[in-house]
C-alpha positions in Angstrom: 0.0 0.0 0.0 1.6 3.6 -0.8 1.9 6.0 2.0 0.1 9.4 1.6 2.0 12.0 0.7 0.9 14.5 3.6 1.8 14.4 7.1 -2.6 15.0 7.7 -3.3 11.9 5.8 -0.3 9.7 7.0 -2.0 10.4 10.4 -5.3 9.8 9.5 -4.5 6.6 7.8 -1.8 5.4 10.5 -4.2 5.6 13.4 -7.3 4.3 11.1 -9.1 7.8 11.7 -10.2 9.3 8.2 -11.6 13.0 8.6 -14.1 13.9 6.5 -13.3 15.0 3.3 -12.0 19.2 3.9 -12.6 19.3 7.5 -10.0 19.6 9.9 -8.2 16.7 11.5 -9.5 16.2 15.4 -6.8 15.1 17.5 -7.6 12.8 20.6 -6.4 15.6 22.9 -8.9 18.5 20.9 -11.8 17.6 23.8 -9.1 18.4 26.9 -8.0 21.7 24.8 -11.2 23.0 24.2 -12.3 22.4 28.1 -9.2 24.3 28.7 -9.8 26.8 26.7 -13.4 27.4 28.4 -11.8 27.4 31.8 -9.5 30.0 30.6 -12.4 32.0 28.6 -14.5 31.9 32.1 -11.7 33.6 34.0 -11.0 35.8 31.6 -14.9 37.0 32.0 -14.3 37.0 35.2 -11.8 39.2 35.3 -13.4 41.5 33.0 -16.2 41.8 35.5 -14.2 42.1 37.9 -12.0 45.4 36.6 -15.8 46.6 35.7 -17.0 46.1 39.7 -13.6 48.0 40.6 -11.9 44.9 42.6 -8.5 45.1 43.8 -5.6 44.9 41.7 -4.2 42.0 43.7 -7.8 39.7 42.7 -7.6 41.1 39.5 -4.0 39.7 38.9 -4.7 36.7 40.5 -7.6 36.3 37.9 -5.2 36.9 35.3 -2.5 34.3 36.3 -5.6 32.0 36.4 -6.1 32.9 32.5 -2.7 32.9 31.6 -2.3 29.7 33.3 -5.4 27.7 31.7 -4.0 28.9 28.3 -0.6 27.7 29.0 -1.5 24.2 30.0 -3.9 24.0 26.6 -1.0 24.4 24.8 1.2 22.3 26.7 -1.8 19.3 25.5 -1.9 20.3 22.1 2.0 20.5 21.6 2.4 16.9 23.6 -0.2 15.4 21.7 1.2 16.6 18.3 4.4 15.0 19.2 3.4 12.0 20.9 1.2 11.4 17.6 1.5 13.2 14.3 5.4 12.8 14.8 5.5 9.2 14.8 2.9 9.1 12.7 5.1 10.8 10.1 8.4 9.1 11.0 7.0 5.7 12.1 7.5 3.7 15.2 10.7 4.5 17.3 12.7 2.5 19.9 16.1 3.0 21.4 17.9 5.9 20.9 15.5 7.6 18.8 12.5 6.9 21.0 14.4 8.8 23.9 15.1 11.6 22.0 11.6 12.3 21.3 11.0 11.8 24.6 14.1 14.2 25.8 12.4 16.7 22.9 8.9 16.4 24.8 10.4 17.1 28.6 12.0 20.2 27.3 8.8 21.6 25.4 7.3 21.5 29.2 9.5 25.1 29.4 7.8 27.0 26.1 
């Protein structure tokens, strides 16, 4: 069988998922992102809400960190999952030496 030319439909056809035709691929980590991104979306309302009631700027950058935070870990997700899937989907299965420096590659992405 000849492999797809893209890394999209090597990964679609190496994990057995086939995306519809012109939509985007959905990663298995999309559902954990997008809660993320909610969590982050309520703070950020929240702090909005919160500069508009006039609350201190201590809550207000405690709120913020909060945000910041929530958006941080999303990526964190999306990046891992990229690399622990689309990567090896593209290259193939690893072991030994090349396996661990994937996994050296992942720890250090843990400081973007």
């Amino acid at each position: 069988m000849k492999k797809p030319h893209s890394l999209r439909a090597r990964f679609a056809t190496d994990s057995g998922i086939e995306p519809a035709r012109g939509e985007p691929q959905l990663h298995r980590s999309h559902k954990d992102v997008v809660a993320r991104l909610r969590r982050a979306e309520g703070h950020l309302r929240n702090v909005i809400a919160m500069i508009e009631a006039g609350r201190s700027c201590a809550e207000l950058a405690q709120q913020m960190h909060a945000v910041i935070r929530a958006l941080e870990c999303a990526k964190g997700v999306l990046i891992h999952d990229h690399i622990d899937h689309c990567l090896e989907a593209a290259v193939g299965p690893m072991a030994g030496r090349e396996k661990d420096l994937v996994d050296e590659f992942k720890e250090i992405t843990r400081y973007l």
